[in-house]
C-alpha positions in Angstrom: 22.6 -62.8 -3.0 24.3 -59.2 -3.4 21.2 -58.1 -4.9 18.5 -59.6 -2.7 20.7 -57.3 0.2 21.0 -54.4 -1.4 17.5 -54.2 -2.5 16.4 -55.5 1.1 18.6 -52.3 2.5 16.9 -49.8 0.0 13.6 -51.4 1.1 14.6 -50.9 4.6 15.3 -47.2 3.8 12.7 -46.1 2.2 10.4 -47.6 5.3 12.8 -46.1 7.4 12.8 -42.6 5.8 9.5 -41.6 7.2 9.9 -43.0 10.9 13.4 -41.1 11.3 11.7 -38.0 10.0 9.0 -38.8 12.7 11.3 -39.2 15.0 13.2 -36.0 14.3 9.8 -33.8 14.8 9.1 -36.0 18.1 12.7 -34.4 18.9 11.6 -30.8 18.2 8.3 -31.3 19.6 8.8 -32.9 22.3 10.5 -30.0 25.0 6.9 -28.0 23.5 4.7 -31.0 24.7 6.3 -31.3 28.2 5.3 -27.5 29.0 2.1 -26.7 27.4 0.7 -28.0 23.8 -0.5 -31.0 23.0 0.3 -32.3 20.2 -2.8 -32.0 18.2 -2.5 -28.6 18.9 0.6 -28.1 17.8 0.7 -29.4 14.9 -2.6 -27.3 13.8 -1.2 -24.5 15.1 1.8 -25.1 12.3 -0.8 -25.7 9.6 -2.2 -23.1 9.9 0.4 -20.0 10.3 -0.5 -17.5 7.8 2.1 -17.4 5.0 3.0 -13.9 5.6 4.2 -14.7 8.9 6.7 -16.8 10.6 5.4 -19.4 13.6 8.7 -21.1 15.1 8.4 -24.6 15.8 10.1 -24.3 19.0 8.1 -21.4 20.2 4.4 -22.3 18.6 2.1 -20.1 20.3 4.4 -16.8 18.8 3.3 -15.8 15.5 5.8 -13.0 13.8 4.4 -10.8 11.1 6.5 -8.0 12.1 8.0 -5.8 8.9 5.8 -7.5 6.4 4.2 -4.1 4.7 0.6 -6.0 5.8 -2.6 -3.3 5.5 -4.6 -6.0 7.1 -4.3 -8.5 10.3 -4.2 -12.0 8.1 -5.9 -14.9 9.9 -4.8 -15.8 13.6 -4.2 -19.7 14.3 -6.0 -20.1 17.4 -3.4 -21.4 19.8 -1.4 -18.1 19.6 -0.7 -16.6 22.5 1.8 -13.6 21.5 1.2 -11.9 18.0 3.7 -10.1 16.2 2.0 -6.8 14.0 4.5 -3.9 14.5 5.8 -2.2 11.8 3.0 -2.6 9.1 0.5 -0.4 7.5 -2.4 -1.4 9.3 -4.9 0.8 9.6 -7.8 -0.8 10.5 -8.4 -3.2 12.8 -12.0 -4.8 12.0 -14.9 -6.3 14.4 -13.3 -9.9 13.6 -9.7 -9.1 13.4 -8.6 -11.7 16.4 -12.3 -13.6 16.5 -10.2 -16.6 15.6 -7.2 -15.9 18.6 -9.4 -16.1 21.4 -5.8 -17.2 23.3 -4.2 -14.0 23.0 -2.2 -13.0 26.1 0.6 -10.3 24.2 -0.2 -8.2 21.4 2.1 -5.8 19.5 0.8 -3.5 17.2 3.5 -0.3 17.8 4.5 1.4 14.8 1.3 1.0 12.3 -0.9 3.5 11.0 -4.0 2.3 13.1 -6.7 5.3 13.5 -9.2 6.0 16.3 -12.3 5.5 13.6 -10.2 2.2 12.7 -10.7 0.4 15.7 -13.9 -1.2 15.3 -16.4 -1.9 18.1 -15.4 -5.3 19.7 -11.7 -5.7 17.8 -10.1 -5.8 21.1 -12.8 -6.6 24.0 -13.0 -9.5 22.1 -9.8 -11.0 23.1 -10.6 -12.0 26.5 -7.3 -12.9 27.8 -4.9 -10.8 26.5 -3.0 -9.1 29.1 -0.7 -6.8 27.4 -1.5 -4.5 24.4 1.2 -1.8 22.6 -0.3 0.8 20.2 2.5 3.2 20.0 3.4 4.9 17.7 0.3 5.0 15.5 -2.6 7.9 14.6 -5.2 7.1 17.8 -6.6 10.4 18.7 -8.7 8.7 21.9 -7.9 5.7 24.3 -9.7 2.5 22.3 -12.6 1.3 23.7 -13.6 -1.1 24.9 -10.9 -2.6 26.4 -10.9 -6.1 27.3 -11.1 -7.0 31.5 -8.0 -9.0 31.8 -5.9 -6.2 30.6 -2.3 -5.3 32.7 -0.6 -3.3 30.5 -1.6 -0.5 27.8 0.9 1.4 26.2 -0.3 4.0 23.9 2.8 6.4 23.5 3.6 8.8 20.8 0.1 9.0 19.0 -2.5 11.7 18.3 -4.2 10.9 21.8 -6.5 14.2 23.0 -9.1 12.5 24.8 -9.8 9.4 27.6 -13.5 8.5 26.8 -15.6 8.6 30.1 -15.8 4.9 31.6 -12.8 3.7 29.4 -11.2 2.1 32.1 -13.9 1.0 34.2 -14.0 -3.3 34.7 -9.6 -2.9 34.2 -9.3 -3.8 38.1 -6.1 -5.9 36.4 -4.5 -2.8 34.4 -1.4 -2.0 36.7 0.6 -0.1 33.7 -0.7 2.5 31.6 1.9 4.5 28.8 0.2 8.0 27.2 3.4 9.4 26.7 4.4 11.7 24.0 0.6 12.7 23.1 -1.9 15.2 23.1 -3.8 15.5 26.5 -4.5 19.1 28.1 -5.7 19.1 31.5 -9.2 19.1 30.8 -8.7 15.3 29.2 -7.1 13.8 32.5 -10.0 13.7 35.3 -11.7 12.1 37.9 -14.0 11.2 36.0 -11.6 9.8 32.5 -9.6 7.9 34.9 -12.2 6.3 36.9 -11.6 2.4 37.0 -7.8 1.9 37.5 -8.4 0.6 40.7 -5.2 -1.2 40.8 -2.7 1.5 38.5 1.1 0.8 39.8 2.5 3.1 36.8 1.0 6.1 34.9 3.2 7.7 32.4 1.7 10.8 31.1 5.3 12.9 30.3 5.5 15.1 26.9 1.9 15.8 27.0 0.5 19.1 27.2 -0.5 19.1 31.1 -0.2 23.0 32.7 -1.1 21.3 36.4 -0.9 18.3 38.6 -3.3 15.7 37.0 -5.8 14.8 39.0 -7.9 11.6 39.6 -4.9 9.6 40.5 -5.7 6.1 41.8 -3.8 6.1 45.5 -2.4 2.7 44.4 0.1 4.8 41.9 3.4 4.2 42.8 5.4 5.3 39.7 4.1 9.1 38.2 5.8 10.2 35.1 5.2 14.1 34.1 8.4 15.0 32.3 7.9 17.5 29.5 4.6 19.1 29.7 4.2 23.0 31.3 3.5 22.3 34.8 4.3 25.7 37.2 3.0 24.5 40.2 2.3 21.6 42.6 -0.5 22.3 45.2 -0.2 21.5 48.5 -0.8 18.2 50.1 -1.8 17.3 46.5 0.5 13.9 47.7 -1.9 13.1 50.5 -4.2 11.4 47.5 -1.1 9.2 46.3 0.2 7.6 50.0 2.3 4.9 47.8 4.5 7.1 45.5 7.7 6.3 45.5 9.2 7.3 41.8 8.0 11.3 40.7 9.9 12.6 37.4 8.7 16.5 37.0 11.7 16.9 34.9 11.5 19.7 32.2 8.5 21.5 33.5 8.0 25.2 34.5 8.3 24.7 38.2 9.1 27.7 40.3 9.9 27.4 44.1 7.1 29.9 44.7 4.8 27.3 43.1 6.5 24.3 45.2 5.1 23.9 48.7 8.3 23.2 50.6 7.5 20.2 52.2 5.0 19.1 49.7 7.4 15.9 49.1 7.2 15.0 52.6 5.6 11.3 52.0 7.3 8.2 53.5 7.1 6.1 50.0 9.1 8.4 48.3 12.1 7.2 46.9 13.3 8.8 43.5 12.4 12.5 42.8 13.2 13.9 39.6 13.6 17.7 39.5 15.7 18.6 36.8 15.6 21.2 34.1 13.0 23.5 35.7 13.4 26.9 37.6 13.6 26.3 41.1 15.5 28.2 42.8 15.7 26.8 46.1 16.2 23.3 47.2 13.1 21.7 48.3 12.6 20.0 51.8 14.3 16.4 50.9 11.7 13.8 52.9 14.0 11.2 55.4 13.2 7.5 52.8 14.3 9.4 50.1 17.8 7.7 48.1 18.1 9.9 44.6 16.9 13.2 44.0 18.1 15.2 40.6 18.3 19.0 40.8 20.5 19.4 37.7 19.8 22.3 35.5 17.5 24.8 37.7 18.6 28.3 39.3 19.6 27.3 42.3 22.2 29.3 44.1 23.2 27.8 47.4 22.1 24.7 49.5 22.0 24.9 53.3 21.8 21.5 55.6 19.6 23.7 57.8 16.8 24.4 55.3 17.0 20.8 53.4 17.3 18.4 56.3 14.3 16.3 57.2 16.0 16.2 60.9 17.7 18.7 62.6 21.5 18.0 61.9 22.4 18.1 65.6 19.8 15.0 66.2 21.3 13.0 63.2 24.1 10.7 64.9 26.6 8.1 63.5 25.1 4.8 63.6 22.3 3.9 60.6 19.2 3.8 62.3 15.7 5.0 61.0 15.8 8.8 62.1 19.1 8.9 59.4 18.1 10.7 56.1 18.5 8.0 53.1 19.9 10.1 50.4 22.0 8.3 48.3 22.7 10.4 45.2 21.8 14.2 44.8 22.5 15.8 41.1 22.7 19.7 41.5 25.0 20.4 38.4 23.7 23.1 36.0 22.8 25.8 39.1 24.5 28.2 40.1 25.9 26.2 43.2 30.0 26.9 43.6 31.5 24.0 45.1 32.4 22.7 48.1 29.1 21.5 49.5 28.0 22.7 52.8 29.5 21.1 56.1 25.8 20.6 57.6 24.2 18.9 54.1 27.2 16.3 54.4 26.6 15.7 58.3 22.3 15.4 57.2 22.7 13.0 54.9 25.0 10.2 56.0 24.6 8.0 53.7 25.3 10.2 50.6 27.8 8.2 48.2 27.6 10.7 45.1 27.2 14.4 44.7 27.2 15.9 41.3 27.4 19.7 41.2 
């Protein structure tokens, strides 16, 4: 009788083994079906997740091959939705590279050694859906083209970049980011004409380039201009009357010189952040009324005066918080020549001041 038990109860687990192993993957799988996978899908997805990579069960539509020392892309299961490249050797990325991720919303291929001639000819318009691309850090000496429609963010920082290819951007009317930071581009490279097609741009970074003057061929939707590090000397006037929705301008470490800054050339109503520092002004620009932080650190300036600054005469600016009161919030002016204590009339302008650095 022992026997017929016990060999009943290893009977019983050995039929069990496989359901409870079921079961545990139901467990695993199961917060994945309730979003957005069936289950067929999941499970191929699994299968087939290359074996230099690593494909989470609890996050299937992420495939990591991040810091593998891959030359090539290796085959894409096709439910992936965010692929993990950076930090590889890649340097080519071929016609059929992604033909098999057609899902692809997030791709990240910073830090590889990808070249303009190694992007070939449909490697990324292919990818219909994907929405955010990131090339820096690699040896692109162009924008790649052609660029799939459904793209919102392109970040091609800290590359070889020297040239925006006519028509590059036309058909983006979803691109609302676009990062050339830290590359090559003269003035000549950043048009009208190079730029035509961000229809909807929200941010433009452009700092550490090699720009001389204003860029121009700005879409007016830009809200967020980045120029830092390049050689700019001057700002022409009403060169703002193209960008109505500006709100956050860094100019820091350029060559500006109050002669070459109109003096109420920051007079727009969306302004909100202006970024001045390490240049060679001078004088203190006319600070618009919506503006909250402005950074003057490290110029030549010698004196501030609440007459020449205000946006209001300080007579007209009483104590209650109403719209005429200037909205400065924070103003940097250390690294002039500026001997403290501040002015009496700058205080009684701007209210609403709760920091001064100088």
């Amino acid at each position: 009788m022992q026997t017929t038990v016990t060999s009943w109860r290893i009977r019983l687990g050995s039929e069990m083994a496989p359901l409870l192993s079921l079961l545990c993957i139901l467990c695993l799988v199961g917060p994945v079906l309730s979003q957005d996978m069936p289950y067929e899908e999941y499970m191929a997805q699994l299968q087939a997740c290359p074996q230099e990579c690593r494909c989470p069960p609890n996050f299937p539509r992420a495939v990591y091959c991040d810091n593998k020392g891959l030359k090539s892309v290796p085959k894409i299961p096709p439910h992936t939705w965010y692929l993990y490249l950076q930090n590889n050797l890649i340097e080519v990325l071929s016609a059929d590279a992604f033909r098999n991720a057609t899902q692809l919303r997030w791709l990240n291929l910073n830090r590889n050694k990808i070249t303009s001639e190694g992007v070939e000819e449909g490697a990324l318009n292919a990818v219909s859906q994907l929405a955010h691309l990131y090339m820096d850090d690699n040896l692109l000496s162009s924008v790649p083209s052609p660029l799939p429609a459904s793209l919102e963010h392109l970040r091609l920082s800290r590359n070889r970049i020297s040239k925006i290819p006519a028509g590059v951007f036309l058909g983006l009317d979803k691109l609302n980011l676009l990062d050339l930071q830290g590359n090559k581009l003269m003035d000549d490279a950043v048009t009208e004409v190079s730029l035509k097609g961000l229809n909807n741009l929200v941010q433009i970074n452009l700092a550490k380039n090699q720009l001389s003057s204003m860029p121009v061929g700005l879409p007016p939707t830009t809200t967020q201009l980045f120029l830092d590090g390049n050689n700019i000397e001057k700002i022409p006037a009403g060169y703002f009357k193209e960008l109505p929705k500006v709100a956050f301008l860094r100019l820091n470490h350029n060559k500006l010189e109050s002669s070459g800054v109109p003096n109420n050339v920051f007079n727009v109503s969306s302004m909100l952040d202006l970024q001045l520092s390490h240049n060679q002004l001078t004088e203190v620009p006319l600070i618009p009324s919506g503006l909250e932080h402005l950074l003057l650190d490290h110029n030549k300036i010698k004196s501030v005066s609440g007459s020449n600054v205000c946006p209001v005469a300080v007579d007209a600016v009483d104590d209650s918080v109403n719209e005429s009161v200037p909205r400065l919030r924070y103003l940097r002016l250390d690294g002039n020549d500026i001997k403290p204590p501040i002015p009496r009339d700058v205080i009684l302008c701007f209210r609403l001041l709760r920091s001064i650095v100088i």
